[in-house]
C-alpha positions as CSV (number, residue, x, y, z in Angstrom):
1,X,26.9,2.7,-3.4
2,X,27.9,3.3,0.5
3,X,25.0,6.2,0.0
4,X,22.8,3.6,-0.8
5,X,23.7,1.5,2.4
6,X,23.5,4.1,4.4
7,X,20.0,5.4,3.6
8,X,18.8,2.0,3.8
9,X,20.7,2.1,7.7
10,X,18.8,5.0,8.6
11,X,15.3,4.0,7.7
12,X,15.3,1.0,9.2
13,X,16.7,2.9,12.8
14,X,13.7,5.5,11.6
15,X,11.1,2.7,11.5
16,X,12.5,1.0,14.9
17,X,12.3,4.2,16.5
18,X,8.9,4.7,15.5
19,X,7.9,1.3,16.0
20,X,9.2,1.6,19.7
21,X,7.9,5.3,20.5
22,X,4.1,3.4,21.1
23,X,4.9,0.9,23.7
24,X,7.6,2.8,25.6
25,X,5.2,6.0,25.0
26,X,1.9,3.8,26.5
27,X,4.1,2.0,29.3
28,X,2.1,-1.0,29.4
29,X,-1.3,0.6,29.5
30,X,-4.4,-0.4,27.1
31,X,-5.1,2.6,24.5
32,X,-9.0,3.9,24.5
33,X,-10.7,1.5,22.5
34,X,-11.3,5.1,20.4
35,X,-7.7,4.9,19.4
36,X,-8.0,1.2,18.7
37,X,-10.6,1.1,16.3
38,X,-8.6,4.3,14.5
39,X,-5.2,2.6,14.4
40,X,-6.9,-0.8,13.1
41,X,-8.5,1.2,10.3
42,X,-5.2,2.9,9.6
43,X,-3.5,0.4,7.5
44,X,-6.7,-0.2,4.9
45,X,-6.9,3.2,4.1
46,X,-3.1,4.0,3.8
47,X,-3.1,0.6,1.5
48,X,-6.1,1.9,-0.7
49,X,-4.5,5.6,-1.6
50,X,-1.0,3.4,-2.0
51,X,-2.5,1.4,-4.5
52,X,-5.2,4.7,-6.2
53,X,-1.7,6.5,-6.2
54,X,0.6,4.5,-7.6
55,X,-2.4,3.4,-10.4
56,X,-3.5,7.1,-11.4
57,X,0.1,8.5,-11.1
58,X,1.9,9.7,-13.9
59,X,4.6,12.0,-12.9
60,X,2.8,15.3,-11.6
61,X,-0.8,14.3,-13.4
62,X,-3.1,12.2,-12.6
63,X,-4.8,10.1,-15.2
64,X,-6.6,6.6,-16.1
65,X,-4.2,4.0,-18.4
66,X,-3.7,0.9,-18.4
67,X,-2.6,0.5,-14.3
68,X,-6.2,2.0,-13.6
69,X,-7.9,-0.2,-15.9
70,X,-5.4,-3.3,-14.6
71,X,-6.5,-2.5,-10.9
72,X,-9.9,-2.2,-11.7
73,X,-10.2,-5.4,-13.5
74,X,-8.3,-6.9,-10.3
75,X,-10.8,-5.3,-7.8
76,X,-13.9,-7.1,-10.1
77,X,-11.9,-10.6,-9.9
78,X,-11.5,-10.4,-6.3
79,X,-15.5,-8.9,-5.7
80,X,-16.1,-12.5,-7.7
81,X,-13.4,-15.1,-6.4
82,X,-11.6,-13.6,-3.4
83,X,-8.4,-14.7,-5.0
84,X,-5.9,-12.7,-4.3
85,X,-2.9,-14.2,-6.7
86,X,-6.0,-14.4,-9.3
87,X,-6.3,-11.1,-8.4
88,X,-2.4,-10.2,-9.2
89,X,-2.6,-12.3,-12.5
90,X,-5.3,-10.4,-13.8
91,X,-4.0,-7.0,-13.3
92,X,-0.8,-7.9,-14.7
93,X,-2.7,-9.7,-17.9
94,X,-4.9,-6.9,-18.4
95,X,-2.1,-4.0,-17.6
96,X,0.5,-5.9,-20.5
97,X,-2.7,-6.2,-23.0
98,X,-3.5,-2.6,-22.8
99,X,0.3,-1.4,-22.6
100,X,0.4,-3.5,-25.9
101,X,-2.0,-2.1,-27.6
């Protein structure tokens, strides 16, 4: 269990350390508003392949069950509501449905 702990430890200094490098890196300056627009597209995209990843996955193959079809019917509820916990019901709904099947 102490592995467990201790793993857990060393991420979270990891993250602070990486969190930190930026603003002691910069010293107070502005980035290029190059960098800016980048780094504010950065989290989208690393969301999107989290979510295409974790739906398609399946061990060391990729393939379409019922998490793909779940997503996609959560991707057409929010293109029609904008509903986000809509959005979470229906992929559940529709993932359970199709597992059940």
């Amino acid at each position: 269990m102490s592995s467990a702990w201790e793993l857990i430890a060393g991420c979270a200094v990891l993250t602070f350390a990486i969190k930190a490098a930026g603003p002691v890196a910069l010293g107070g300056r502005e980035l290029p508003a190059r960098f800016s627009s980048v780094i504010t597209l950065m989290a989208p995209a690393l969301l999107a392949a989290l979510v295409v990843t974790h739906s398609l996955a399946n061990g060391r193959h990729l393939e379409v069950g019922a998490q793909a079809i779940g997503v996609l019917a959560s991707g057409a509820v929010m293109f029609k509501t904008r509903s986000i916990p809509l959005c979470v019901v229906t992929a559940a709904l529709v993932t359970a449905l199709l597992r059940a099947l």
